[in-house]
DOLUMDREN-31673 format. One line per field, with one value per residue (C-alpha): x, y, z. Coordinates in nm, 2 decimals, always signed. Layout:
! residues N
c1 (X,...) $
c2 (Y,...) $
c3 (Z,...) $
END
This chain:
! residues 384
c1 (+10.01,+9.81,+9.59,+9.88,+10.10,+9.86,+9.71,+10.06,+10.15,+9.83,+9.88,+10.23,+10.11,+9.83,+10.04,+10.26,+10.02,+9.94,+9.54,+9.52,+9.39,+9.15,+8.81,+8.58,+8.34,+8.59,+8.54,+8.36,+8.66,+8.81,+8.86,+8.62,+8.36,+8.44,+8.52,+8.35,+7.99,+7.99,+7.95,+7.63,+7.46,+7.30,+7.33,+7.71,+7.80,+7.68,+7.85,+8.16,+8.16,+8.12,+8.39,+8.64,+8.48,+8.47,+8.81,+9.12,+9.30,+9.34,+9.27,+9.29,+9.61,+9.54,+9.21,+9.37,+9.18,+9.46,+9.47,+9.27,+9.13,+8.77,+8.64,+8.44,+8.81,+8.94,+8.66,+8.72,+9.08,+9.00,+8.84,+9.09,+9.38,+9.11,+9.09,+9.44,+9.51,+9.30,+9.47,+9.82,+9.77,+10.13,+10.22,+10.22,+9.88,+9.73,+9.94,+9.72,+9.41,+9.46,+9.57,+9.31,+9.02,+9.11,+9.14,+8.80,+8.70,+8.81,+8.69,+8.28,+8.04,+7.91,+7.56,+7.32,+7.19,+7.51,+7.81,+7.80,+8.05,+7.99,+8.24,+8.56,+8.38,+8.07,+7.83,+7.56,+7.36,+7.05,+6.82,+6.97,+7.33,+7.53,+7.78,+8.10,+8.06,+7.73,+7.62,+7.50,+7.40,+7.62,+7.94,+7.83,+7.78,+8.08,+8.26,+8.04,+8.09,+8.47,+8.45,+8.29,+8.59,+8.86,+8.65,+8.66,+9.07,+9.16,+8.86,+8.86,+8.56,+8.56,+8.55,+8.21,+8.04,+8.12,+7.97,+7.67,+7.59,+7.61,+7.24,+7.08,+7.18,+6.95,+6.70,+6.66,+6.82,+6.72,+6.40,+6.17,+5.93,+5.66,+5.48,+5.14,+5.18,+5.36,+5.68,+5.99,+6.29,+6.55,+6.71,+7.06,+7.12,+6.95,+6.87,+6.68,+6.39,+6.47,+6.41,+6.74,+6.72,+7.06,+7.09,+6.81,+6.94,+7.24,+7.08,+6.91,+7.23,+7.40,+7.10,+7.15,+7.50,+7.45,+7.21,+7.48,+7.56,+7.28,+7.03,+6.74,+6.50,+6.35,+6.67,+6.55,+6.23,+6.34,+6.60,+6.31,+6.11,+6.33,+6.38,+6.03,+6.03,+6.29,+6.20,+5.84,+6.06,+6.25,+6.13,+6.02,+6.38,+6.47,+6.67,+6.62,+6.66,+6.88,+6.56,+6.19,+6.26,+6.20,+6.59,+6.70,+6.52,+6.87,+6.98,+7.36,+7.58,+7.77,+7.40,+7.27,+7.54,+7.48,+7.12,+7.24,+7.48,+7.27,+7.01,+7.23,+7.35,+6.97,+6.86,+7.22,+7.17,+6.80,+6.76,+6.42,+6.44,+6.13,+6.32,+6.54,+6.37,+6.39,+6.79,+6.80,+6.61,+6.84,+7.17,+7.06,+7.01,+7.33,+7.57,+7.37,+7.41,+7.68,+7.97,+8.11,+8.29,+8.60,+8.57,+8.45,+8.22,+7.94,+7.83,+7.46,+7.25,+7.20,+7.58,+7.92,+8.12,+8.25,+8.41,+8.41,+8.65,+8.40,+8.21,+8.45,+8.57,+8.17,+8.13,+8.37,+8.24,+7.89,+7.95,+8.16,+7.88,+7.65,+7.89,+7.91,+8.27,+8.38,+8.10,+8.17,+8.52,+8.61,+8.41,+8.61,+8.91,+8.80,+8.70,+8.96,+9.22,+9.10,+9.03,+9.41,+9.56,+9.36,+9.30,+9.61,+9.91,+10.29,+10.24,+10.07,+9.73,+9.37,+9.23,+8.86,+8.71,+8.79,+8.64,+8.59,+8.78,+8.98,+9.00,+9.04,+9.34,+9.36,+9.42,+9.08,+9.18,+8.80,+8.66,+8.94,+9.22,+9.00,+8.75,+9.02,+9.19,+8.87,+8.77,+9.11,+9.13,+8.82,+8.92,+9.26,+9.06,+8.81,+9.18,+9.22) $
c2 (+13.58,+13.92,+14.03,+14.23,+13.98,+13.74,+13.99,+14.00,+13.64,+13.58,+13.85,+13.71,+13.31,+13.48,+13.70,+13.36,+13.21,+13.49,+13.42,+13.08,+12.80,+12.56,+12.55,+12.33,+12.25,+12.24,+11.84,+11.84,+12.00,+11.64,+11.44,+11.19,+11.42,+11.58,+11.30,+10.99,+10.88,+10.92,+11.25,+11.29,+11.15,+11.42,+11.17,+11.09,+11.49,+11.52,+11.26,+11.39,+11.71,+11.59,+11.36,+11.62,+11.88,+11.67,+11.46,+11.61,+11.44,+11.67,+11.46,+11.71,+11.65,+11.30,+11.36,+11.68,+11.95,+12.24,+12.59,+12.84,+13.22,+13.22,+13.52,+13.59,+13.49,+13.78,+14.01,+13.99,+13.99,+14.32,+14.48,+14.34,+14.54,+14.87,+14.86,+14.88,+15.14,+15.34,+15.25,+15.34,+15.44,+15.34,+15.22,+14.85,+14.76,+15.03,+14.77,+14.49,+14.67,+14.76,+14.39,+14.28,+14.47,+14.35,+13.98,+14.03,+14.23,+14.00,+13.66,+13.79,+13.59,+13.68,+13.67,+13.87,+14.19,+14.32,+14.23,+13.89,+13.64,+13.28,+13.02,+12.83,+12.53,+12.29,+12.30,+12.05,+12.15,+11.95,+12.22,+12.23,+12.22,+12.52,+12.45,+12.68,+12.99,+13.02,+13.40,+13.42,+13.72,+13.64,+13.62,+13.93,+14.15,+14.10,+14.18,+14.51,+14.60,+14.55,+14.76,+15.02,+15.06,+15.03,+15.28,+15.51,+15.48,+15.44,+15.71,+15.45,+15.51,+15.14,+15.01,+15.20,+15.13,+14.76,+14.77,+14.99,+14.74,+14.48,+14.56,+14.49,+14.16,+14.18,+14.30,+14.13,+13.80,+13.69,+13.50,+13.65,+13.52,+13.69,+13.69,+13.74,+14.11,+14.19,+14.20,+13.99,+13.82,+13.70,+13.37,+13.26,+13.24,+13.28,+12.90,+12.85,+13.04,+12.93,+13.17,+13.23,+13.46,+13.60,+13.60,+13.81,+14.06,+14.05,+14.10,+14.44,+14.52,+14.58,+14.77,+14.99,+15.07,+15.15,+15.38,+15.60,+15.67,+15.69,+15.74,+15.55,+15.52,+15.20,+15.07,+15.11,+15.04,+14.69,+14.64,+14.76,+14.50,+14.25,+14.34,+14.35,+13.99,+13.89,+14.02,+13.88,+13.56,+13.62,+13.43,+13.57,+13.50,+13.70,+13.44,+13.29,+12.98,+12.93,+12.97,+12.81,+12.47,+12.21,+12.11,+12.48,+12.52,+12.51,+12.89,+12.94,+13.16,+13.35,+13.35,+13.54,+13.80,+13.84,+13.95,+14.17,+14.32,+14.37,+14.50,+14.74,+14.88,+14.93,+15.11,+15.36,+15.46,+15.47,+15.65,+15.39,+15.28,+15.05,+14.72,+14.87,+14.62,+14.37,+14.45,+14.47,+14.14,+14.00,+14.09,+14.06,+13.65,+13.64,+13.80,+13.55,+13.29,+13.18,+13.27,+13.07,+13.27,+13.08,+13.28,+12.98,+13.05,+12.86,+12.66,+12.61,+12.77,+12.44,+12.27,+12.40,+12.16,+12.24,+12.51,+12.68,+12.99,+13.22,+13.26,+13.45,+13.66,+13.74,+13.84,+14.13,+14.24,+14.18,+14.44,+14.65,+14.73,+14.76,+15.03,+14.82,+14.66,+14.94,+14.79,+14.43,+14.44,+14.18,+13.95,+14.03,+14.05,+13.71,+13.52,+13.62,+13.48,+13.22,+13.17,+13.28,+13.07,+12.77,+12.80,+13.00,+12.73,+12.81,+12.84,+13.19,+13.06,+12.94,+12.56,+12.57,+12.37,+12.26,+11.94,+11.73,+11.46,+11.56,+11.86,+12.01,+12.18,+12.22,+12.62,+12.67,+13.03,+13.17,+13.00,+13.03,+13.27,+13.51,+13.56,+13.60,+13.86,+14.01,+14.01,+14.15,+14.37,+14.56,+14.54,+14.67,+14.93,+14.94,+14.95,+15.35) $
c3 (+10.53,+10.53,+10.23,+10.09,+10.04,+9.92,+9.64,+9.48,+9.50,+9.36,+9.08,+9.01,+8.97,+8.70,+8.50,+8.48,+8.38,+8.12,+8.25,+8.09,+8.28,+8.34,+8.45,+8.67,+8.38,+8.11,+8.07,+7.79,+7.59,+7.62,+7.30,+7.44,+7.42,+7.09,+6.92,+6.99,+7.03,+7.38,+7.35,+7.20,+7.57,+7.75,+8.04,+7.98,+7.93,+8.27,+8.47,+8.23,+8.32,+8.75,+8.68,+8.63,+8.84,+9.15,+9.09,+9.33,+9.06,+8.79,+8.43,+8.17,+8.06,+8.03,+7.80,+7.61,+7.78,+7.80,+7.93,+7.75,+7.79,+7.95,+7.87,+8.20,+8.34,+8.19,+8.26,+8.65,+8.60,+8.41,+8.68,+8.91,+8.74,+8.70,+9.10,+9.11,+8.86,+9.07,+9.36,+9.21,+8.81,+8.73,+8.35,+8.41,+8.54,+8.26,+7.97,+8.15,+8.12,+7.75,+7.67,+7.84,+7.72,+7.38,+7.43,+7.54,+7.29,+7.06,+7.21,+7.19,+7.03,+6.70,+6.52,+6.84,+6.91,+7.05,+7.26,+7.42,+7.56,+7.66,+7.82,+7.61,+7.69,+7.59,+7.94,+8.02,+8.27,+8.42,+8.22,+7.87,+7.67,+7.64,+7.31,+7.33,+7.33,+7.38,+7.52,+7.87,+8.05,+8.35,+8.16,+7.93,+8.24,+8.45,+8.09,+8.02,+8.40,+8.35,+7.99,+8.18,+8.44,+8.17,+7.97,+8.27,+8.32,+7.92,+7.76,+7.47,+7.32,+7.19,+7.55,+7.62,+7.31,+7.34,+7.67,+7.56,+7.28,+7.51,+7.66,+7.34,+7.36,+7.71,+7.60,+7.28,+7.25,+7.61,+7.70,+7.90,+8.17,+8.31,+8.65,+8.69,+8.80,+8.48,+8.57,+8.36,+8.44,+8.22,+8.10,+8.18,+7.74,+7.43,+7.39,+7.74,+7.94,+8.30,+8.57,+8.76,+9.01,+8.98,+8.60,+8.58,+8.85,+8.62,+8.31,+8.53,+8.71,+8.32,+8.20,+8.51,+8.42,+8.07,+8.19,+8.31,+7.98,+7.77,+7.98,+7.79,+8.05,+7.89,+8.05,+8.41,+8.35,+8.25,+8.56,+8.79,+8.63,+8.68,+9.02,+9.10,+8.99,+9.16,+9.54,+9.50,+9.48,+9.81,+10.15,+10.46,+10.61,+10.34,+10.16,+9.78,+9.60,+9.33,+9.04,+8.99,+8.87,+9.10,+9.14,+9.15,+9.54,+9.69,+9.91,+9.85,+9.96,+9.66,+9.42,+9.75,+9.74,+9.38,+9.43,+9.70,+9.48,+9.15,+9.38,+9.51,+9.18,+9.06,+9.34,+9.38,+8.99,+8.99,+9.32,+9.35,+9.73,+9.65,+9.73,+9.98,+10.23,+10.04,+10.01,+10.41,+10.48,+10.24,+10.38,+10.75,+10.61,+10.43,+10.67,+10.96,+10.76,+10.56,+10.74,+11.08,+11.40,+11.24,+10.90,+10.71,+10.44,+10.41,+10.05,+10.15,+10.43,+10.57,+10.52,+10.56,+10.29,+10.02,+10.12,+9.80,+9.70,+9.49,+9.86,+10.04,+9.71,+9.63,+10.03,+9.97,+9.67,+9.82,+10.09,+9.86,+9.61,+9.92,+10.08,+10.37,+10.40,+10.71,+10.91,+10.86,+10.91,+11.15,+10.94,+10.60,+10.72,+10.96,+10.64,+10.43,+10.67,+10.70,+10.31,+10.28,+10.55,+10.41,+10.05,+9.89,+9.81,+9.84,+9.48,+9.49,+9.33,+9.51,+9.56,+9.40,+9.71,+10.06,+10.16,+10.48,+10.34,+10.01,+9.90,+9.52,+9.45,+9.05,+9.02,+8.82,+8.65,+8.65,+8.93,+9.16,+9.07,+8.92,+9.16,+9.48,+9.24,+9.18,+9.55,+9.64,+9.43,+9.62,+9.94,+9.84,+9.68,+10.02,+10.25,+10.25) $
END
């Protein structure tokens, strides 16, 4: 099946799906959990939440977890349909960019600095507990980003300003942590201070964009920060771990391409080149790396299994942002084969993760379906 066809079976199974689905650390929104004892065990939330998230069985139904919006979901499915519009602006993908600009609109999370969205599920992570809803600055940025784009297409003012308030919330309702040089980086929420290298680039990566509009310079001066933090993190090989705790020192393949990416955006609206080495180690690792001569994409610098779907989708936007998809090719169009030969079912929609053994084929709406429309929608975008 070529990428054509398998961008519109894929947009078909998710507009039947009107973008509801489940998620891969959606356990939590089990009855178990909610109502029971159980649920108040930090340790029990956590085997909970791997339970469902490693099972190829899928037990939702079973413990009345049921399809529901994610907002981040709906963010990359937002610039999914922008992509297109641009690609051909004709009057049905500009209805899905207005409906879904205000589902997300709708679904942010009150009481912060400005515009925020968290996930439709409790999380427990090793570090701290995220309840619903929570605001991160991952999920807030891929929204803002997508406001941006719909802004651009629609000339809603709302859109923008949305987006715009959104880097308050950065700025003020993040924690910060500082190096000994001065420079920051911020935390994945409001309710933690961990040092994640690619929620901070994130966090700079939004400020960047809103720059574009208001120009407030304290905006850059914050993403440069950040940045600065960040790179003085990276290794010789240029590769980075996952954050600063000591069970975060894994390398990954998608968290590198994020780096790349937010990097990327800094350094094309600043017109800074100061970590444009840093950018070039980085990618040289990455593109070395991750990816086999069979188009398989790498988890972990050092494994191959899983096989997980948000690694090919982040490689194309990855190069994309880096303005380097014509020059890697044979390797996108390699690795998306082989991700769509592989990993797409009869059924139109994405498995989250290929295994040795058993694979998981529950059609995850974020982690799955909306990243592969995400991704395809910029190489369809890219395909001139």
């Amino acid at each position: 099946m070529d990428t054509k066809t398998s961008f519109e079976n894929l947009r078909k199974y998710c507009e039947k799906e009107t973008f509801k689905g489940w998620d891969p650390y959606d356990g939590l929104n089990s009855w178990v959990i909610q109502k029971t004892p159980l649920g108040k065990s930090r340790f029990f939330r956590l085997a909970w939440i791997q339970l469902f998230k490693r099972n190829p069985i899928n037990l939702r139904p079973i413990f009345g977890i049921t399809k529901d919006y994610n907002p981040k979901g709906l963010g990359l499915f937002l610039m999914g349909y922008c992509n297109l519009y641009k690609k051909d602006p004709n009057t049905t993908y500009l209805e899905k960019i207005i409906f879904l600009a205000e589902k997300i609109i709708k679904l942010q999370t009150k009481g912060y600095s400005g515009a925020c969205w968290g996930y439709n599920f409790d999380w427990q992570a090793r570090a701290f507990f995220q309840p619903k809803y929570t605001p991160t600055v991952v999920a807030t940025t891929f929204i803002a980003d997508a406001l941006i784009e719909a802004y651009e297409i629609t000339k809603n003012d709302s859109y923008l300003d949305v987006a715009i308030s959104a880097s308050k919330f950065v700025l003020n309702d993040l924690n910060r942590s500082y190096n000994d040089e001065g420079d920051f980086t911020f935390s994945y929420s409001p309710i933690d201070k961990t040092q994640v290298y690619n929620a901070g680039l994130l966090g700079a990566k939004l400020l960047s964009l809103v720059y574009k509009y208001t120009k407030d310079e304290n905006l850059l001066v914050c993403a440069k920060s950040v940045a600065s933090y960040v790179c003085k993190k990276q290794n010789e090989d240029g590769s980075w771990a996952y954050g600063t705790l000591p069970f975060h020192q894994w390398i990954d393949n998608f968290h590198t391409g994020y780096n790349l990416e937010c990097l990327k955006i800094y350094q094309d609206v600043s017109d800074d080149f100061t970590f444009s080495s840093h950018i070039d180690k980085g990618m040289n690792y990455y593109l070395n790396t991750f990816f086999t001569e069979d188009g398989m994409s790498k988890y972990y610098n050092n494994q191959t299994y899983p096989i997980d779907v948000h690694a090919p989708a982040q490689l194309v936007v990855t190069l994309f942002r880096n303005h380097k998809i014509d020059q890697n090719k044979e390797l996108v169009h390699r690795v998306l084969q082989w991700t769509i030969d592989n990993m797409q079912t009869r059924k139109g929609y994405f498995i989250y993760q290929k295994r040795k053994l058993v694979s998981s084929k529950i059609p995850y709406i974020r982690w799955a379906q909306g990243w592969m429309f995400y991704a395809l929608s910029f190489y369809n975008l890219n395909d001139e």
